[in-house]
C-alpha positions, -999 to +999 in steps of 0.1 A: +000+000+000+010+034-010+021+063+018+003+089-005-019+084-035-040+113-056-061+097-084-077+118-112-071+152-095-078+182-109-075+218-093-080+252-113-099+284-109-124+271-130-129+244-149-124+264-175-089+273-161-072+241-145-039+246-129-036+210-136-063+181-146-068+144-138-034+143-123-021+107-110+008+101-084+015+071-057+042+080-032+061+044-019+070+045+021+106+059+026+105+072-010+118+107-021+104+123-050+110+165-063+086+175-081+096+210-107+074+232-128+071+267-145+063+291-118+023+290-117+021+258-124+005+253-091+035+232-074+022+242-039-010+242-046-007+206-055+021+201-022-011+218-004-035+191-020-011+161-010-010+172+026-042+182+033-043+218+038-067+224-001-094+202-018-089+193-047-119+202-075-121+171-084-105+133-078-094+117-045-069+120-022-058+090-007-035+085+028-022+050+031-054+037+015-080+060+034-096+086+016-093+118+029-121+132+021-141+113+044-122+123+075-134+150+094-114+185+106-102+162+137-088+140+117-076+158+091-058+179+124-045+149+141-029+133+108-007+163+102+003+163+134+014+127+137+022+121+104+030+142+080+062+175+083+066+207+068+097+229+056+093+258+040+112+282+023+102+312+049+115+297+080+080+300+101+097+294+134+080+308+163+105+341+170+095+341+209+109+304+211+147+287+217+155+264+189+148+236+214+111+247+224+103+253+187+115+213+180+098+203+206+065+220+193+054+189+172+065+164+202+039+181+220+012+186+204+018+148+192+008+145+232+043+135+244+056+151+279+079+180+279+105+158+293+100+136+265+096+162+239+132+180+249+154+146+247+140+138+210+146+176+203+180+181+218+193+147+203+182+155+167+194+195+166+229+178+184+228+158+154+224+187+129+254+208+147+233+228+170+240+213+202+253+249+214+221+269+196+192+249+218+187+283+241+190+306+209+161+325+198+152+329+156+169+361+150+197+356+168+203+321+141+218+324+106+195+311+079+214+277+073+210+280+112+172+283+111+168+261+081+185+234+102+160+242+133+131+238+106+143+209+094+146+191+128+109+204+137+096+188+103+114+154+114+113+150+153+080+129+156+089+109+132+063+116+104+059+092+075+058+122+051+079+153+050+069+178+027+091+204+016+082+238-009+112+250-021+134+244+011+167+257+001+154+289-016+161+311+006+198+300+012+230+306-003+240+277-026+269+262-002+247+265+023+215+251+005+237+220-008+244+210+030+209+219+040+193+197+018+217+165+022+212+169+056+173+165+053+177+134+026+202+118+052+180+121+081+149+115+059+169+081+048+180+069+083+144+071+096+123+060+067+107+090+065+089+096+024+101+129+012+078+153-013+102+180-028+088+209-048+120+230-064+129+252-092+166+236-091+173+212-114+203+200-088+181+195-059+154+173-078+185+151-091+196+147-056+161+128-048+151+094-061+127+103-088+119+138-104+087+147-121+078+177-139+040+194-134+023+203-164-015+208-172-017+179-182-002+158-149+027+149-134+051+133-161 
């Protein structure tokens, strides 16, 4: 059974004016997949679609065999929150938060205690070179340091699906490199599938398949 599966789904602003129509896509457990476009080809949209957070005009959205569209807000609430991580390409950490608290957020709300919550986080930002950031607040972090903090936020509750739009854009291309291997390592070692959107063509070749949005699918 698929992690992820969208079958004949079509989004536009009309249906005279599809961003993208009777669109097909399975996602495997622990896979990685980027997924590029022309800009307004509705990449997040569709990112938005996968996870969740839009409804599709039409077709079905599938999450390891369940339709989604049958679950209720609850549900839909509780799934991201268990299963599924976000990085973005605008940081979104909570500026009146460490780096350790914003980690632990997900831990949290996931229901685990604080105790609990700060171990998973403080192991996992150790991991990505930030054992000596944890009490450091958003602005006083470098981007790379920020994206790091982001990326150990989307990972800590070991999600079955991280979703990343365009997660290196805001970074400086040394630093994007690392950035990004880092998130494909720790995406690797924990089994974690991995939904990309990117406009770099070096990025999607990093991940284990690429495909390209058009209005007529994902080819």
């Amino acid at each position: 059974m698929s992690a992820l599966s969208l079958r004949s789904v079509s989004h536009g602003f009309s249906p005279q004016e599809w961003l993208f129509k009777d669109l097909h896509f399975e996602l495997a457990h622990g896979e990685h997949v980027a997924i590029q476009g022309t800009s307004g080809s509705g990449k997040s949209t569709l990112l938005n679609i996968m996870a969740g957070l839009e409804v599709p005009a039409q077709g079905e959205v599938l999450w390891a065999g369940q339709s989604t569209a049958l679950w209720s807000a609850e549900q839909r609430r509780r799934c991201r929150q268990s299963e599924m991580g976000f990085v973005f390409q605008a940081f979104h950490l909570l500026p009146h938060l460490s780096a350790l608290q914003n980690v632990m957020v997900p831990c949290l709300l996931g229901g685990q205690s604080g105790a609990e919550a700060a171990l998973a986080a403080r192991e996992l930002l150790s991991q990505l070179g930030l054992n000596k950031r944890l009490d450091a607040h958003a602005h006083s972090l470098s981007g790379g340091e920020q994206q790091r903090v982001a990326l150990a936020r989307a990972l800590v509750h070991q999600p079955k699906v991280v979703f990343a739009d365009e997660p290196t854009g805001n970074l400086d291309t040394t630093t994007a490199r690392s950035t990004l291997a880092l998130l494909i390592e720790l995406s690797l070692a924990r089994r974690t599938s991995l939904v990309m959107v990117t406009h770099g063509d070096e990025a999607a070749r990093s991940m284990g398949r690429c495909l390209r949005l058009t209005q007529q699918g994902l080819v």
